[in-house]
MIZA-921325 format. One record per residue (C-alpha): y, z, x. Coordinates in nm, 2 decimals, always signed. Each point is the difference from the previous one (the first is absolute). Layout:
<mivexs>
{mivex {Y; Z; X}}
...
</mivexs>
This chain:
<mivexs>
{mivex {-0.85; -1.43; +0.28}}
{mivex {-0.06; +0.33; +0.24}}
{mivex {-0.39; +0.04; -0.02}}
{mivex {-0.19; +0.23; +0.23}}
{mivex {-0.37; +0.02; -0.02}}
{mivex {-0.18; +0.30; +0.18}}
{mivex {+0.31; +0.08; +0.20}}
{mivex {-0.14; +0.26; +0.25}}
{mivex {+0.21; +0.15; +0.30}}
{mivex {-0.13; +0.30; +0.25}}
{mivex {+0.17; +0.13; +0.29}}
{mivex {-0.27; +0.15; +0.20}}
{mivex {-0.20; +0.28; -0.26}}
{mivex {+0.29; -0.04; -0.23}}
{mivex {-0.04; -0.20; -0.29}}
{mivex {+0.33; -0.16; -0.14}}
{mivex {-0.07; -0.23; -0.24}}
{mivex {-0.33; +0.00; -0.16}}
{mivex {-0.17; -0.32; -0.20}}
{mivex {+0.31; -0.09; -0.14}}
{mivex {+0.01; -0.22; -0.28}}
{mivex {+0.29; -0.15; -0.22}}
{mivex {+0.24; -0.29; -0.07}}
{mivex {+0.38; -0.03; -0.09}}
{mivex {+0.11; -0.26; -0.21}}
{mivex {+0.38; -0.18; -0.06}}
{mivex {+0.21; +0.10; -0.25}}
{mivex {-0.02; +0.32; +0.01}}
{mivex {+0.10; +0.27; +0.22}}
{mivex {-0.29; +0.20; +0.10}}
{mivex {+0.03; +0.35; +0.10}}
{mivex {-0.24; +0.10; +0.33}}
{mivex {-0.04; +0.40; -0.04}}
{mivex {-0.18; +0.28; +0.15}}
{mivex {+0.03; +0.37; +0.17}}
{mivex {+0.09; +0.00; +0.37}}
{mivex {-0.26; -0.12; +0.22}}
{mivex {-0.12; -0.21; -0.22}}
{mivex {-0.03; -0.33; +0.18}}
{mivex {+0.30; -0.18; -0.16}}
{mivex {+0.20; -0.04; +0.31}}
{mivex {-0.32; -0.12; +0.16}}
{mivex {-0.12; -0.24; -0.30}}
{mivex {+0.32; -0.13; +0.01}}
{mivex {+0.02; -0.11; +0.39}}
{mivex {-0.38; -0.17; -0.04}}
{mivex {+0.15; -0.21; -0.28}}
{mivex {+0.30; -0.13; +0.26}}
{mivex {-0.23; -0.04; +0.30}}
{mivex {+0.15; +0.33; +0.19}}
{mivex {-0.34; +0.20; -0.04}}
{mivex {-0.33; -0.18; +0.07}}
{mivex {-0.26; +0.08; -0.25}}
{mivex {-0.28; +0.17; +0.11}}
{mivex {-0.22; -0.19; -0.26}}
{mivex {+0.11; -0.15; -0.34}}
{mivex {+0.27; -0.25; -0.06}}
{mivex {+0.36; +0.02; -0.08}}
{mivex {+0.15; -0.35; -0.18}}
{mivex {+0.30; -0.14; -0.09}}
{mivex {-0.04; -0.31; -0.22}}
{mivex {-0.37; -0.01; +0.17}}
{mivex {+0.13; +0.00; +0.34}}
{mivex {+0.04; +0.27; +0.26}}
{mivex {+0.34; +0.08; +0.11}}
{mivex {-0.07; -0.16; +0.35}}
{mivex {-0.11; -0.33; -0.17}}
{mivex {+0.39; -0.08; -0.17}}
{mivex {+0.20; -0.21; +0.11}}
{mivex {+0.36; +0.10; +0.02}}
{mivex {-0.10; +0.35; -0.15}}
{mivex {+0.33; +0.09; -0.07}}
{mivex {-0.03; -0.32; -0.29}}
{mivex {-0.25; +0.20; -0.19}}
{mivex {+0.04; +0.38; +0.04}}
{mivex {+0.27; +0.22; +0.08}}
{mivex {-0.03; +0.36; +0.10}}
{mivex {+0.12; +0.31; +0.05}}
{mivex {-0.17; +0.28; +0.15}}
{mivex {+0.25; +0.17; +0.31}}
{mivex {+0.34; -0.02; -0.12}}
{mivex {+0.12; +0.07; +0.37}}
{mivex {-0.19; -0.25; +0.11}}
{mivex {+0.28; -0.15; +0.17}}
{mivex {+0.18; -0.07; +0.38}}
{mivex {+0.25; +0.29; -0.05}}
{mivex {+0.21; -0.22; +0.19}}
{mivex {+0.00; -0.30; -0.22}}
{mivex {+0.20; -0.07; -0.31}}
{mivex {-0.13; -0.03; -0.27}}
{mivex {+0.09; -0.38; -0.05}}
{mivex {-0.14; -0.05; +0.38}}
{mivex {-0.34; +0.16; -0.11}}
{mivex {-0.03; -0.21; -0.33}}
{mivex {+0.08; -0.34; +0.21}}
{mivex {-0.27; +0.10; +0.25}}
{mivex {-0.25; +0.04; -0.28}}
{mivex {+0.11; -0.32; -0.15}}
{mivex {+0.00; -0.24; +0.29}}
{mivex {-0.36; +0.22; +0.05}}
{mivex {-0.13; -0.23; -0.31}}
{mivex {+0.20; -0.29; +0.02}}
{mivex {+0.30; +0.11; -0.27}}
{mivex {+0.30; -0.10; -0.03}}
{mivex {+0.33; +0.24; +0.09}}
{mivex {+0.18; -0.05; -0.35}}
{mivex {-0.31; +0.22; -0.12}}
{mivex {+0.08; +0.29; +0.20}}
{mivex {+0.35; +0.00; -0.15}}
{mivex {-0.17; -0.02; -0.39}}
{mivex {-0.27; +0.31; +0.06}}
{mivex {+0.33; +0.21; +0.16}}
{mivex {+0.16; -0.09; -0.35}}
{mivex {-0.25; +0.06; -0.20}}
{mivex {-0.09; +0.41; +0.17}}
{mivex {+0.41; +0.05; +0.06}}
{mivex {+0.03; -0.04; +0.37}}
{mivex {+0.22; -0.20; +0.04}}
{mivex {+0.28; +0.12; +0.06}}
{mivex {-0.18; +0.26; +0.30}}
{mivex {-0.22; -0.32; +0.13}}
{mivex {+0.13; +0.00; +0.33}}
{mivex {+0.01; +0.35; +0.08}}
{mivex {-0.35; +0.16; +0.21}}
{mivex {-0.27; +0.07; -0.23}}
{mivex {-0.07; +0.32; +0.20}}
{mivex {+0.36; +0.18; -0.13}}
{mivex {-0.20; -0.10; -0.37}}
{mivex {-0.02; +0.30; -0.24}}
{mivex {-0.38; +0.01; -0.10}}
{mivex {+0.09; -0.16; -0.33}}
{mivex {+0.17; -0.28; +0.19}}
{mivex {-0.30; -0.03; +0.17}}
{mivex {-0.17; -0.05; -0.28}}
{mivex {+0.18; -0.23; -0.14}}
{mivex {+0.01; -0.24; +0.36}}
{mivex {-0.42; +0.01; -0.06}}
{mivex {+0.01; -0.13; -0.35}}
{mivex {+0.25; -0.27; +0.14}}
{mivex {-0.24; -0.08; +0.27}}
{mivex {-0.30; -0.02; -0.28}}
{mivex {+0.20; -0.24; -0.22}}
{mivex {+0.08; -0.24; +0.25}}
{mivex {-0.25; -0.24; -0.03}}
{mivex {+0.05; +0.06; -0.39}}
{mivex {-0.40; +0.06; +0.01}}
{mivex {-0.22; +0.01; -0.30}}
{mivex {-0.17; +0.31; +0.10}}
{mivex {+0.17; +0.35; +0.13}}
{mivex {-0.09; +0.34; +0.12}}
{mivex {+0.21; +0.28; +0.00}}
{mivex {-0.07; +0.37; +0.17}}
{mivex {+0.19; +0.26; -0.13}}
{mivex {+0.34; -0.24; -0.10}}
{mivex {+0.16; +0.26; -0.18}}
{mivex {+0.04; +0.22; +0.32}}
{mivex {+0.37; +0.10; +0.09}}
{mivex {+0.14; -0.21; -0.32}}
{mivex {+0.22; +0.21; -0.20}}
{mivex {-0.02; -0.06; -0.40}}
{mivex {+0.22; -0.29; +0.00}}
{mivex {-0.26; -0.17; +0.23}}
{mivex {-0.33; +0.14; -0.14}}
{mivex {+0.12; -0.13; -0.33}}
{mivex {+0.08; -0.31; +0.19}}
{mivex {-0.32; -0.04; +0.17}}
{mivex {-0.21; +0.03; -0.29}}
{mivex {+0.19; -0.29; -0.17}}
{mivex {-0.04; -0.20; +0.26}}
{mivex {-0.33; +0.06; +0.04}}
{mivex {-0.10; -0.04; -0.38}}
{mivex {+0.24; -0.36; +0.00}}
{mivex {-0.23; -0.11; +0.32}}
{mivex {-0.36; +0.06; -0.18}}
{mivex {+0.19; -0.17; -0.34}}
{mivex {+0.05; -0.31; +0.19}}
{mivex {-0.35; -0.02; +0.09}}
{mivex {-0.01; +0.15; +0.33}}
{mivex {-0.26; +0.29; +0.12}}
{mivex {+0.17; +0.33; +0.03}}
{mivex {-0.25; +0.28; +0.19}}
{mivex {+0.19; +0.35; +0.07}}
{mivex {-0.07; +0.31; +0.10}}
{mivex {+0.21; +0.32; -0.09}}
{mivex {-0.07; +0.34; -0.04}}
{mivex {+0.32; +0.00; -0.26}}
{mivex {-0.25; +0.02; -0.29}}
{mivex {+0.25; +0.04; -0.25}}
{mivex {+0.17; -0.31; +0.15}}
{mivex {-0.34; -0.15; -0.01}}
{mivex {-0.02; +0.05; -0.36}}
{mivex {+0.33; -0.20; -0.09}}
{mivex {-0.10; -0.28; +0.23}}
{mivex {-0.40; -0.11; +0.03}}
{mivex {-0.21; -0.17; -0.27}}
{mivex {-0.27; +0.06; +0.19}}
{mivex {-0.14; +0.25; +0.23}}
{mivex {-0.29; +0.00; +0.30}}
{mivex {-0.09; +0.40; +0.06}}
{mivex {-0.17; +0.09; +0.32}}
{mivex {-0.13; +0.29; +0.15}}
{mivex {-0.16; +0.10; +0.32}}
{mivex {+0.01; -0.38; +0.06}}
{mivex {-0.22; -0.08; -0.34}}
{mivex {+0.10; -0.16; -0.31}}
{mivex {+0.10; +0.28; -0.28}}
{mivex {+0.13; -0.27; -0.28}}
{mivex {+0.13; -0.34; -0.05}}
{mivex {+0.18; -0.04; -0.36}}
{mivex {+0.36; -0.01; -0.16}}
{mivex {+0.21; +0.25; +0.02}}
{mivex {-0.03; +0.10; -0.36}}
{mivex {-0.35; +0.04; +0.03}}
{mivex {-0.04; +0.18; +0.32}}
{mivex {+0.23; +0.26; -0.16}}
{mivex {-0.15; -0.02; -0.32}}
{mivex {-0.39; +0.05; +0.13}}
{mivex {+0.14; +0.35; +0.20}}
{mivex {+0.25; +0.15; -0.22}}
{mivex {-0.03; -0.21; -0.33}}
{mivex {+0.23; -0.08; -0.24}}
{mivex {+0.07; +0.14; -0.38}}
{mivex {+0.25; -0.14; -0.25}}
{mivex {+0.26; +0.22; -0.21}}
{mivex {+0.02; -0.07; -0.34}}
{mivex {+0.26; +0.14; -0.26}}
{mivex {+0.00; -0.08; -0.36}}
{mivex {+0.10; +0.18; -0.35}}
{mivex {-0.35; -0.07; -0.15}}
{mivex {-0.20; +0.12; +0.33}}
{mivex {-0.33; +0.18; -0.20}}
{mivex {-0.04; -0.32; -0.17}}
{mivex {+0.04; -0.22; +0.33}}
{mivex {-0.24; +0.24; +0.20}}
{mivex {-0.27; -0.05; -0.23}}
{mivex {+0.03; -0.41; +0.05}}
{mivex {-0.02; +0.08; +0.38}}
{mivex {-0.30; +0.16; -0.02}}
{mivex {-0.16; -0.22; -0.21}}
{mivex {+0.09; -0.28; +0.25}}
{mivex {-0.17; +0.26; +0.29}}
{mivex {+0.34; +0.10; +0.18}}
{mivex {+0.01; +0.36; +0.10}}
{mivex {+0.31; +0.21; -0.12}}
{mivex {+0.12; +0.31; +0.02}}
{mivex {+0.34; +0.21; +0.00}}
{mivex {+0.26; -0.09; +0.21}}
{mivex {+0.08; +0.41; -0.01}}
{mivex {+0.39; -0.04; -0.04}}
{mivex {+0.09; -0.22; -0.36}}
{mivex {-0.27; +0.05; -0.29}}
{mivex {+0.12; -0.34; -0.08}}
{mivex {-0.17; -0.20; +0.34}}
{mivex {-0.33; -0.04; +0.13}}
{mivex {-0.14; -0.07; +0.38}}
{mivex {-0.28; -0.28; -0.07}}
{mivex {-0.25; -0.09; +0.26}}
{mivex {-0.35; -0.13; +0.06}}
{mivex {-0.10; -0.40; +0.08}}
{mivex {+0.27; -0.22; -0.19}}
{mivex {+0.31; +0.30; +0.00}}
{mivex {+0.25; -0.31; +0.05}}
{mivex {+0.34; -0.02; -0.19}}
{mivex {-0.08; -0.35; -0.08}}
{mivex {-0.30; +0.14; -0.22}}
{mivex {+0.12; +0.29; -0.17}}
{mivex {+0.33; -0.24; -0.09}}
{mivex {-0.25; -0.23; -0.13}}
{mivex {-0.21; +0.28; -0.24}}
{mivex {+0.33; +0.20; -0.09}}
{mivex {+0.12; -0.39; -0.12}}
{mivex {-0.27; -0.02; -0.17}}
{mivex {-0.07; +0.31; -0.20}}
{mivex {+0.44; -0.03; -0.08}}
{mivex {+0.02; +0.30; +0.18}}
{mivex {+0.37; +0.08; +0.13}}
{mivex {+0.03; +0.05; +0.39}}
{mivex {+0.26; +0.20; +0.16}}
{mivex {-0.14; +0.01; +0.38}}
{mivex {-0.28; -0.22; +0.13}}
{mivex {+0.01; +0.07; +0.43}}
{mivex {-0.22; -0.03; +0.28}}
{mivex {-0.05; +0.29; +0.22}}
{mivex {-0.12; -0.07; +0.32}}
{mivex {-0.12; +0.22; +0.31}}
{mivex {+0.20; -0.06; +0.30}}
{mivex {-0.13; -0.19; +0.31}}
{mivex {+0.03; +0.30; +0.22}}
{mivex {-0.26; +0.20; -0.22}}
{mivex {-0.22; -0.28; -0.01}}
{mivex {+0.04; -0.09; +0.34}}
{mivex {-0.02; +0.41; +0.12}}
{mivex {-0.31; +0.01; -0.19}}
{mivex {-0.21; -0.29; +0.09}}
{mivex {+0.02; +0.02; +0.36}}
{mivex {-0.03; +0.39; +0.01}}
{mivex {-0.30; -0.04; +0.16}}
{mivex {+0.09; -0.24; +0.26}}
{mivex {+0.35; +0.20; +0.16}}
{mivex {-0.04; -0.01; +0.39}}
{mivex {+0.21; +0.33; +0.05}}
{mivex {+0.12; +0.26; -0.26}}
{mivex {+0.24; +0.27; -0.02}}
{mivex {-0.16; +0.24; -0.20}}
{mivex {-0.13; +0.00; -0.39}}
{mivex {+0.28; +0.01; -0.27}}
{mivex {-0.18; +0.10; -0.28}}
{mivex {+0.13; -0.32; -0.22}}
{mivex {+0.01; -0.36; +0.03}}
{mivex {+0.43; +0.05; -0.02}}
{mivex {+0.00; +0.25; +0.25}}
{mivex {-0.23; -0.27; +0.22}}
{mivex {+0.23; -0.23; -0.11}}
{mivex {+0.35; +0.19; +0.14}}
{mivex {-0.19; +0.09; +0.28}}
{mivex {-0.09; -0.33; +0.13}}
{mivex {+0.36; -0.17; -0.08}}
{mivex {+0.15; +0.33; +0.16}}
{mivex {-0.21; -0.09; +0.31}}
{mivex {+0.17; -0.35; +0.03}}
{mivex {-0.34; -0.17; -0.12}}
</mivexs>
């Protein structure tokens, strides 16, 4: 488990990371989010002994980084992908780290397999395209097949075939059990990959929750129903205290919402009134929004105002956020 408890960093009047608070646990892959300037990169460095905390604790499985033996055994990171001897080959670098924590060389072949370097492990890791680069850090993570990773920004320099590939991978590692921490401003990325999410800003806890309902408690969710008998069916909604009203396109579907609005229940009282159902779907805000509008108040630096949360939204991907 990744636990920190009153995590607090400040570099001189500046304060980083402020009485943070939260835990990841395996099995799932849990999302770490905030604006820029947030104290992610920082958080992140406490929890592998690069950043000394100025108070507070930072723990993995109970321990400080510094206390593990043969670190590389229980968590793998990535946070500089050109965090490399340009000089080295890639294969040269992994062996170094390996021999660092007493692993064997065969390993360094299986984590070059398993990112698809293997057939450019011997050239220098400087000539590395970014996404390359990338790829080499996750190798270096894996390779003391740990229980517990961090990853900063993975997605960086991947083109779609690898984005699609890293989130895989990622979701496979946290479904064997492992702990799967990353960071990405990708929040659309995000969406498709983390269960859970950890949402900072100005160094503070925002949220800790699923996915599902971090999106759910800043956008909310309504569900779409269509059916030939509809004025019968809206009156057993209401009686059952669901809110509907017109979806404003078919006079033949309703938008229901209000505490309960799942598919599974409105299945369940359709089913039992014999009431015929042509559509029954979710409708869910997107991360982005939910993320855009949460930590509104927390953005280090802005660009201006756009006067909606989707012109927020396009301006903060446009900006490479």
């Amino acid at each position: 488990m990744i636990e920190t408890r009153g995590l607090t960093k400040r570099y001189g009047s500046t304060l980083s990371v402020d009485d943070l608070t939260f835990t990841v646990e395996p099995g799932r892959v849990t999302g770490f989010l905030g604006p820029n300037g947030a104290g992610k990169s920082t958080t992140m460095r406490m929890i592998l002994g690069l950043d000394r905390p100025t108070s507070g604790q930072a723990l993995i499985n109970g321990k400080p980084y510094g206390d593990l033996v043969d670190p590389l055994r229980t968590v793998g990171a990535l946070l500089d992908a050109k965090w490399v001897h340009p000089n080295r080959s890639a294969r040269a670098h992994l062996r170094w780290l390996a021999r660092s924590n007493r692993l064997s060389a065969s390993r360094v072949d299986e984590v070059l397999d398993q990112v698809g370097l293997t057939e450019v492990a011997d050239r220098r890791a400087g000539a590395f395209s970014l996404g390359m680069s990338q790829r080499l850090g996750i190798a270096a993570a894996l390779l003391g097949d740990p229980g517990i990773l961090l990853f900063d920004e993975p997605v960086n320099g991947l083109d779609p075939e690898g984005i699609v590939w890293i989130r895989k991978f990622m979701q496979r590692l946290a479904n064997e059990g492992r702990i799967v921490l990353v960071s990405s401003h990708l929040l659309s990325e995000m969406a498709m990959t983390a269960s859970d999410l950890v949402v900072i800003g100005r160094g503070s806890l925002i949220s800790q929750s699923t996915t599902d309902e971090f999106v759910d408690r800043a956008s909310g969710s309504n569900v779409r129903v269509k059916s030939p008998h509809i004025i019968e069916f809206t009156d057993v909604l209401r009686q059952h205290g669901l809110l509907v009203g017109p979806s404003g396109d078919d006079d033949r579907v309703v938008i229901v919402t209000g505490r309960g609005a799942s598919t599974a229940r409105i299945g369940d009282l359709a089913a039992a009134n014999g009431i015929a159902l042509h559509e029954l779907s979710l409708h869910r805000g997107s991360l982005e929004e939910a993320f855009i509008k949460i930590t509104s108040g927390d953005v280090e630096y802005s660009a201006g105002n756009p006067t909606s949360d989707r012109e927020r939204a396009s301006a903060l991907v446009a900006a490479g956020r």
